[in-house]
C-alpha positions as CSV (number, residue, x, y, z in Angstrom):
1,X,223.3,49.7,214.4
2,X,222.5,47.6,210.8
3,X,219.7,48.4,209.6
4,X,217.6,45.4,208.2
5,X,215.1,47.3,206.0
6,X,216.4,46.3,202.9
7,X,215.9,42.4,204.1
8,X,212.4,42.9,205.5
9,X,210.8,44.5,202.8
10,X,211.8,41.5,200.2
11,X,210.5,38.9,203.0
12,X,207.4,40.6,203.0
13,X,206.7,40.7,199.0
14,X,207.9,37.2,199.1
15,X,205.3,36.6,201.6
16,X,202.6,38.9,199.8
17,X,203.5,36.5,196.3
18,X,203.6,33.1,198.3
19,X,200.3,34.0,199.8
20,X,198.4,35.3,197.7
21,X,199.2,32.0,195.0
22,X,198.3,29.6,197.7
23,X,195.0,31.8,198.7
24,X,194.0,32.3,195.0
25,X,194.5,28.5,194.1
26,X,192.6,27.4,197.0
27,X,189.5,30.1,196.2
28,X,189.9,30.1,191.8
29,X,190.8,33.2,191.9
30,X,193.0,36.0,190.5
31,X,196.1,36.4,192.6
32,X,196.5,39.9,191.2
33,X,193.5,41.0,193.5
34,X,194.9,39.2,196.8
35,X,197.8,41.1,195.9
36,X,196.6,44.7,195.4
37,X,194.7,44.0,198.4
38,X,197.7,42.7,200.6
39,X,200.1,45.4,199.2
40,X,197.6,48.3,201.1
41,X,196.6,46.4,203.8
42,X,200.0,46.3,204.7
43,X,201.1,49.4,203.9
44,X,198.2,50.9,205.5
45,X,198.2,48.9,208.9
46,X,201.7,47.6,208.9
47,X,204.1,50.0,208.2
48,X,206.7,48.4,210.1
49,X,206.5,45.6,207.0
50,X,207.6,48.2,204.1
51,X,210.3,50.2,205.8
52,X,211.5,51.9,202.7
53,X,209.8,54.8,201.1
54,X,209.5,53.3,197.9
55,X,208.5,56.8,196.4
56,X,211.7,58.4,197.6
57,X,213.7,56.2,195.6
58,X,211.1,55.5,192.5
59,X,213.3,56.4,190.0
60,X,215.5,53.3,191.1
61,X,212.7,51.4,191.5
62,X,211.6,52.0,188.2
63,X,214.8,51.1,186.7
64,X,214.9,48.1,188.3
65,X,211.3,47.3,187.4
66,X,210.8,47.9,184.1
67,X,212.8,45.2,182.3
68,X,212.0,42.2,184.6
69,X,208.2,42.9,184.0
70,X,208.1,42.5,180.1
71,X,211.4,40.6,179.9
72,X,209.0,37.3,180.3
73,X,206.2,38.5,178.6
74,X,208.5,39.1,175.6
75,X,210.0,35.4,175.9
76,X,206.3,33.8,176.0
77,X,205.7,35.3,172.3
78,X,206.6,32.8,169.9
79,X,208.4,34.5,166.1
80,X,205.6,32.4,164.9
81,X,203.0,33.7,166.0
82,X,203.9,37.4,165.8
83,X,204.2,36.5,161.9
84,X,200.8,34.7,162.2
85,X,199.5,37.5,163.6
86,X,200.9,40.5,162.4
87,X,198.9,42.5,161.1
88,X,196.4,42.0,164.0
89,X,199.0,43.0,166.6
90,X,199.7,45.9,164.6
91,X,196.2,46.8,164.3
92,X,196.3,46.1,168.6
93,X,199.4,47.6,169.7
94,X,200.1,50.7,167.3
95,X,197.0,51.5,165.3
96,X,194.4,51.1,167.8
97,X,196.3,52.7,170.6
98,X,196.5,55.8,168.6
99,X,193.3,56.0,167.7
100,X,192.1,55.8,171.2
101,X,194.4,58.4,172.3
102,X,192.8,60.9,169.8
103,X,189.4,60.2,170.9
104,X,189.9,60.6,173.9
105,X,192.1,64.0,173.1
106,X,188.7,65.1,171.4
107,X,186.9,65.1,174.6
108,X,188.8,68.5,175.1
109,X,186.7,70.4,173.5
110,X,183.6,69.1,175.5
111,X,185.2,70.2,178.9
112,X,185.1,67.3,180.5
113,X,188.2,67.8,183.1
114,X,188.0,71.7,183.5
115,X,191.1,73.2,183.3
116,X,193.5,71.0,181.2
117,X,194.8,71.9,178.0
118,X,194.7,69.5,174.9
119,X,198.4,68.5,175.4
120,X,197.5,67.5,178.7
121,X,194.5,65.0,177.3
122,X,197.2,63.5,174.8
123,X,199.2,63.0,178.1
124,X,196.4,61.6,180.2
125,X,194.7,59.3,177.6
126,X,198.2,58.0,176.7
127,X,198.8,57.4,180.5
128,X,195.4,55.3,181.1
129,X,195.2,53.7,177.4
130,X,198.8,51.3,178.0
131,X,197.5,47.8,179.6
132,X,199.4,45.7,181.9
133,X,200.7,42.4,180.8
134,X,201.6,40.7,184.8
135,X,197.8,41.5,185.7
136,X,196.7,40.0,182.2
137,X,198.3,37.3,182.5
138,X,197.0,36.8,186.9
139,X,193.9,36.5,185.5
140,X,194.0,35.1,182.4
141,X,196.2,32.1,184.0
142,X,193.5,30.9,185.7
143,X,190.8,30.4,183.4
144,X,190.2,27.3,180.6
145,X,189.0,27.6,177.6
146,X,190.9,30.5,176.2
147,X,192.4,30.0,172.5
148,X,195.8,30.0,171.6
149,X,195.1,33.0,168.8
150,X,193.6,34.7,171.6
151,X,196.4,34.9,174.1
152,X,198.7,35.4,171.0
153,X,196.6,39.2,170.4
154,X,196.6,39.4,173.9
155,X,200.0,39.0,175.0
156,X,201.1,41.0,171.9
157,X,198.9,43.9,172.5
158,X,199.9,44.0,176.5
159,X,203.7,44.7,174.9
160,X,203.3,46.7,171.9
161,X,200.2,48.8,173.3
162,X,202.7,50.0,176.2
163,X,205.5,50.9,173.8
164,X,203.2,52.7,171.5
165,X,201.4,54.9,174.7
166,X,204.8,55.4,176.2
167,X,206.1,56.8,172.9
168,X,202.7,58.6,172.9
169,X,203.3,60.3,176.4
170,X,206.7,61.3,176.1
171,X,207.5,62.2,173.0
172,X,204.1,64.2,172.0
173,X,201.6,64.2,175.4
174,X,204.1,65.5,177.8
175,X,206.4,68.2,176.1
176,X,202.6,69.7,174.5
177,X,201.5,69.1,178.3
178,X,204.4,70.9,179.7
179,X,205.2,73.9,177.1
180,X,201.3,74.9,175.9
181,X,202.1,74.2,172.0
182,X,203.9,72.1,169.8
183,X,204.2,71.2,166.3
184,X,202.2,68.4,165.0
185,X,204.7,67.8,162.0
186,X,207.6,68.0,164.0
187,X,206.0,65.8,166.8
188,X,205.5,62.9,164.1
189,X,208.4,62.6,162.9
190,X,210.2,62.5,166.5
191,X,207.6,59.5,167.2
192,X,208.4,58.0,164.1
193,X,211.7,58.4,164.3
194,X,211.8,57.0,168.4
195,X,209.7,54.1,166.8
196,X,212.3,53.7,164.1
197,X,215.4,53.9,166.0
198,X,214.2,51.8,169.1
199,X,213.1,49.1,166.2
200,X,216.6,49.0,165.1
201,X,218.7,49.4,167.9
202,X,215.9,46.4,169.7
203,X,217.4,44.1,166.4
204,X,221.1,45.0,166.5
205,X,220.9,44.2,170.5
206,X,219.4,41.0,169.8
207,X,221.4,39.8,167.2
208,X,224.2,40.3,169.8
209,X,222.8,39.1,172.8
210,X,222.0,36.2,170.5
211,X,225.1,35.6,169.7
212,X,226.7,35.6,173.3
213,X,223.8,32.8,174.1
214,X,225.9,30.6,172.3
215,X,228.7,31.1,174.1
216,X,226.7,29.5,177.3
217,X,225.6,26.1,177.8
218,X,223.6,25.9,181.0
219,X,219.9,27.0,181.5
220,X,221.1,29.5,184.6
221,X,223.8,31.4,182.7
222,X,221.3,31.8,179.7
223,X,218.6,32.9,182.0
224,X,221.4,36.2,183.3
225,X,222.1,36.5,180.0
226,X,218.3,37.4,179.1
227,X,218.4,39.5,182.1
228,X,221.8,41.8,181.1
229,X,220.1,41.8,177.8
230,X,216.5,43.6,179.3
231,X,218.5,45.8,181.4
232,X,221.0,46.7,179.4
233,X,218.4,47.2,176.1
234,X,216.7,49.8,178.1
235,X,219.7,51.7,179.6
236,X,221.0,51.9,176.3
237,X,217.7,52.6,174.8
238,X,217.1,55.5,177.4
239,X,220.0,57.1,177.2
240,X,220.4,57.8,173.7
241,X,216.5,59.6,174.6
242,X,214.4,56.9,172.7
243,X,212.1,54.7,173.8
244,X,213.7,51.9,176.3
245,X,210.5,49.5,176.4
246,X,210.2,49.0,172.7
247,X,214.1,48.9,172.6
248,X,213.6,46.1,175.4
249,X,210.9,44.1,174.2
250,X,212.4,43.9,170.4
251,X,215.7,43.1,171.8
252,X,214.7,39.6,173.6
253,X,211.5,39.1,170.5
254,X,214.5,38.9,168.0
255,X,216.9,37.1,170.2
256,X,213.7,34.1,170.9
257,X,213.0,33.9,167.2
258,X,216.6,33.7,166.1
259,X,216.3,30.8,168.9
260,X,213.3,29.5,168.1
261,X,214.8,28.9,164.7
262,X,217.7,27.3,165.7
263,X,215.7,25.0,168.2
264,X,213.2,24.4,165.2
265,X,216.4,23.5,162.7
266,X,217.5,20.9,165.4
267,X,214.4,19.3,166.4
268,X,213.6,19.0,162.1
269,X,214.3,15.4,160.8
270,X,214.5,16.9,157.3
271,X,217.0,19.6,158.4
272,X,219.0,20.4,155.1
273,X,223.1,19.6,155.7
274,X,224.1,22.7,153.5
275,X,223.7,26.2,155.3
276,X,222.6,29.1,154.0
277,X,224.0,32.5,154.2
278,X,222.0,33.3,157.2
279,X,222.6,30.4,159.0
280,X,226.4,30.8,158.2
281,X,225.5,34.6,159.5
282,X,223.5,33.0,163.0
283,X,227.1,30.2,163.4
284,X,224.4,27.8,162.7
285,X,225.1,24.4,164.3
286,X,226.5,25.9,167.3
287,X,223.0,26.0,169.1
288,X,222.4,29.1,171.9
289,X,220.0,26.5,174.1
290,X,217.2,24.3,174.1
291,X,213.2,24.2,174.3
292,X,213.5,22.3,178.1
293,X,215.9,24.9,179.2
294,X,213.9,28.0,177.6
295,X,210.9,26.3,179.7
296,X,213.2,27.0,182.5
297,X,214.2,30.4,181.4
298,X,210.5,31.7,180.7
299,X,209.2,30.2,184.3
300,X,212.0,32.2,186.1
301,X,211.6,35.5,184.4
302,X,207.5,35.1,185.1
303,X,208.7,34.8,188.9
304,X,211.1,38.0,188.3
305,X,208.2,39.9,186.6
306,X,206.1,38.6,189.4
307,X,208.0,40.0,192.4
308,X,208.4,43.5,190.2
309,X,205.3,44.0,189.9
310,X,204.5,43.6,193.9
311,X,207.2,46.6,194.3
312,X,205.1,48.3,191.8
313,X,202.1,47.7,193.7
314,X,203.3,49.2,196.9
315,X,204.2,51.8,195.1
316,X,200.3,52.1,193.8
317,X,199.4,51.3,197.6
318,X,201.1,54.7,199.1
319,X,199.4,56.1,196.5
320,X,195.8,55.6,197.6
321,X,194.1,58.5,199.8
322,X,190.1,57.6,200.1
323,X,189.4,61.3,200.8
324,X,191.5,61.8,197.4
325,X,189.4,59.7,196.1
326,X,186.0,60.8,197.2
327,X,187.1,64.2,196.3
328,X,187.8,62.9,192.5
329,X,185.3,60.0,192.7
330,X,183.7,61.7,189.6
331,X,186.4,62.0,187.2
332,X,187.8,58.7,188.3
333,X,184.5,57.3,187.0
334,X,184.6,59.4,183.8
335,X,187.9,58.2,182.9
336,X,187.1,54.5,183.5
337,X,183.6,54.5,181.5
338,X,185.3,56.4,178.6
339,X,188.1,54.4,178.0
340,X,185.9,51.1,178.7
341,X,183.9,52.6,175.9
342,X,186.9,53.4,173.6
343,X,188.3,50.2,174.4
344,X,185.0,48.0,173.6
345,X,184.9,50.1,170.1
346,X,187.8,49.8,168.8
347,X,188.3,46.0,170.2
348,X,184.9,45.7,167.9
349,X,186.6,46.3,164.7
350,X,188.0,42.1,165.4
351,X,184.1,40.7,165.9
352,X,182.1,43.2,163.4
353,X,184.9,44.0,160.9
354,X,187.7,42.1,160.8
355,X,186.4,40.1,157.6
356,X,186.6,42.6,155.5
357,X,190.3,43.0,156.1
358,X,192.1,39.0,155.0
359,X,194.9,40.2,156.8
360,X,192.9,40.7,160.1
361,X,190.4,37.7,160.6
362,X,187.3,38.3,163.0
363,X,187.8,36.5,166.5
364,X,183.7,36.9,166.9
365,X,181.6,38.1,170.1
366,X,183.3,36.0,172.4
367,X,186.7,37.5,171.3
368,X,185.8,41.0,171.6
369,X,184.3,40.4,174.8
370,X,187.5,39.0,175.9
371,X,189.7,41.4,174.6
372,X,188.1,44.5,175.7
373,X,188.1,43.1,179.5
374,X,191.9,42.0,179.1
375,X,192.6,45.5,179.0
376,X,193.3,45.9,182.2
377,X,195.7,48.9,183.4
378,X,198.6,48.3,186.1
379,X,202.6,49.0,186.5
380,X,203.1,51.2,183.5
381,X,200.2,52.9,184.0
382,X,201.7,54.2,187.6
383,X,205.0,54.5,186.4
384,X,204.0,56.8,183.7
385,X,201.9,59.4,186.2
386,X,204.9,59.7,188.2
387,X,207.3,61.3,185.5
388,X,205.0,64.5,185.1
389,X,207.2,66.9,186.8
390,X,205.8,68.3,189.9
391,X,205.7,71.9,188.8
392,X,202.8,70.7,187.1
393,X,199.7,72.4,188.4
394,X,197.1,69.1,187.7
395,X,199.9,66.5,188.6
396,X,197.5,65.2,191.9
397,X,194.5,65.2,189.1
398,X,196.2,63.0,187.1
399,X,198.2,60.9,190.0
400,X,194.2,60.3,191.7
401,X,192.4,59.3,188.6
402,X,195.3,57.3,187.4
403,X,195.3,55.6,190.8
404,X,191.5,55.1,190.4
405,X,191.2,53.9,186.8
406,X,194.2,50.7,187.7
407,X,192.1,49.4,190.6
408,X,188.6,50.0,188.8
409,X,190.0,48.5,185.7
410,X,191.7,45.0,187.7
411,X,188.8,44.7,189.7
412,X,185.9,45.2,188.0
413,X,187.4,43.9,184.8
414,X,188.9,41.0,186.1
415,X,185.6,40.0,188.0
416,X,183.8,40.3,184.7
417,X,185.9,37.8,183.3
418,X,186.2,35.5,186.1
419,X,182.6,35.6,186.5
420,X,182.3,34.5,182.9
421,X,184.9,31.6,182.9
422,X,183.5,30.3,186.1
423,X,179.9,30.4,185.5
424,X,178.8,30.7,181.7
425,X,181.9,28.6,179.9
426,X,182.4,25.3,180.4
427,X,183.6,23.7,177.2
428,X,187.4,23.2,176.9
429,X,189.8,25.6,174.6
430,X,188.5,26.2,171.1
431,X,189.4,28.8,168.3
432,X,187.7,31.8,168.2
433,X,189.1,32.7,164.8
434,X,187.0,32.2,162.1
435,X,188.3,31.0,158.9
């Protein structure tokens, strides 16, 4: 007899995403929590509703995951505004990112989880340090009053943070976790070179990818074409053993802002006749789309990145035990107040700091207070506890705590923000950088 697994499962994370919008735009709230709570309430007392073991086949799931979820958070950045930005995304994504990592590695030496070697912090801090873009963006979507700049540094640091934690984890974190040593020279120039390589290979892809747009002239076929291009970007990426999400996210950033160029060229009254040599190189003046249609594209991929995430979250929901919990309740809460803390300092450096750097202009107490509650943790988060092998001896330490730090961090972040937006800001969008 046919079995219809495969069909009930997506009607029920259709359902769980149809629901949970209509719920949380009828209450103001965040569908991201409706969501994490639907995903275990029905895995918990309606089995019969997931009817695939989602961990049995995680690496697929994974695979499948992975692109759709930053494929449309790399399409909402605008080339612009990365350049506006730059520095300050740097400072977000790569610089900070590293620095947490190491403080949190320090805490080695003051015993905190008994047992676990410094590799094994690197691995850990790595793991709960990278932030989730689709439950950023739940929350954030529903609150006024948020400036542009702001969601620029947010959106930027949700992509290059992950990148930069995931080169983190498996490149240094995990093979110092796994073998008890490693060299620290040797180490940094694999990152570097991972960083390097995945930079270049992300540019080359989307120059091509770019190019093939061109070759389509209908919003749907454009919208595939974005999709091939996040798949294949981290196929590619992964097998040649460097990193597939900064591979991934470059790839569509350069193909946008070679678009965004284009669409910019077009829409100019002034735009100059004669063509340079790299808009000779880009077959300037055959366009690859337009702004209506990248509307279009951006909207669908959300929805794609949407429904991945869901998957993700059932994933998260066969993972909660609330004995495991209780059993681990105190370095769940450890991990959570220490990386708060790390967070809220080095998020600081933007409203105390920031004006001593031009490059890097202060976003004031409001910004930091809204960038060191975007940091929520999610997808990748999960994703990257489940590679540690299972030989490993503290793999259900790590899986619990893990587990325990994404809800904590939703949750209680994303009720301190809402509680802020609904009751303490009323005035409409401002700036919050300074000049």
């Amino acid at each position: 007899m046919h079995s219809f697994a495969p069909e009930i499962l997506l009607v029920t994370i259709l359902s769980l995403v149809v629901l949970s919008d209509g719920i949380s735009s009828k209450l103001k709230i965040p569908s991201v929590f409706l969501l994490l709570i639907g995903s275990y309430l029905v895995y918990t007392y309606a089995k019969m509703a997931v009817p695939i073991d989602l961990r049995l086949y995680f690496d697929a799931v994974v695979l499948f995951c992975i692109p759709v979820i930053f494929l449309a958070d790399a399409l909402h950045l605008h080339f612009s505004d990365i350049k506006r930005h730059a520095w300050s995304i740097f400072y977000l994504a790569v610089f900070a990112v590293a620095l947490s990592i190491t403080a949190g590695a320090s805490l080695y030496y003051s015993h905190l989880f008994e047992g676990l070697t410094l590799g094994a912090y690197v691995s850990l801090f790595a793991i709960n340090m990278a932030t989730d873009a689709v439950s950023v963006q739940s929350v954030l979507s529903r609150f006024q009053g948020i400036s542009h700049d702001i969601k620029v540094l947010i959106e930027g640091e949700s992509l290059g943070n992950d990148a930069t934690a995931v080169i983190a984890f498996f490149f240094i974190g995990l093979p110092w976790m796994m073998s008890g040593t490693i060299d620290a020279g040797d180490a940094a120039v694999d990152a570097l070179r991972v960083f390097a390589v995945s930079m270049g290979m992300g540019i080359a892809l989307g120059y091509l990818f770019y190019m093939m747009m061109k070759l389509i002239d209908d919003k749907r076929g454009e919208l595939f074409i974005f999709m091939v291009e996040a798949y294949s970007a981290y196929v590619v990426a992964e097998h040649f053993h460097v990193s597939g999400i900064l591979t991934l996210i470059t790839a569509i950033i350069a193909t946008k802002a070679w678009i965004d160029i284009d669409i910019r060229k077009v829409e100019s009254e002034d735009a100059k006749k004669s063509k340079t040599f790299l808009q000779k190189l880009r077959l300037h003046g055959i366009d690859p789309t337009t702004s209506e249609r990248m509307e279009y594209i951006y909207e669908m991929a959300k929805e794609f990145g949407y429904i991945a995430a869901v998957i993700i979250f059932f994933v998260l929901a066969e993972m909660v035990s609330l004995e495991k919990f209780w059993e681990y309740k105190a370095e769940i809460f450890a991990m959570f107040i220490i990386t708060t803390l790390i967070r809220a300092l080095s998020m600081a450096k933007f409203a105390f700091w920031g004006s001593r750097l031009e490059q890097i202009k202060p976003v004031g107490f409001e910004g930091w207070f809204i960038l060191t509650f975007s940091g929520m943790k999610g997808a990748l988060s999960i994703i990257l506890v489940h590679m540690i092998p299972d030989s490993f001896a503290y793999k259900e330490l790590f899986e619990v705590v893990t587990t325990g730090v994404v809800i904590l961090s939703i949750f209680l972040y994303g009720t301190t923000l809402w509680s802020y937006f609904t009751f303490f800001k009323k005035e409409e969008e401002k700036r919050l950088f300074h000049a």
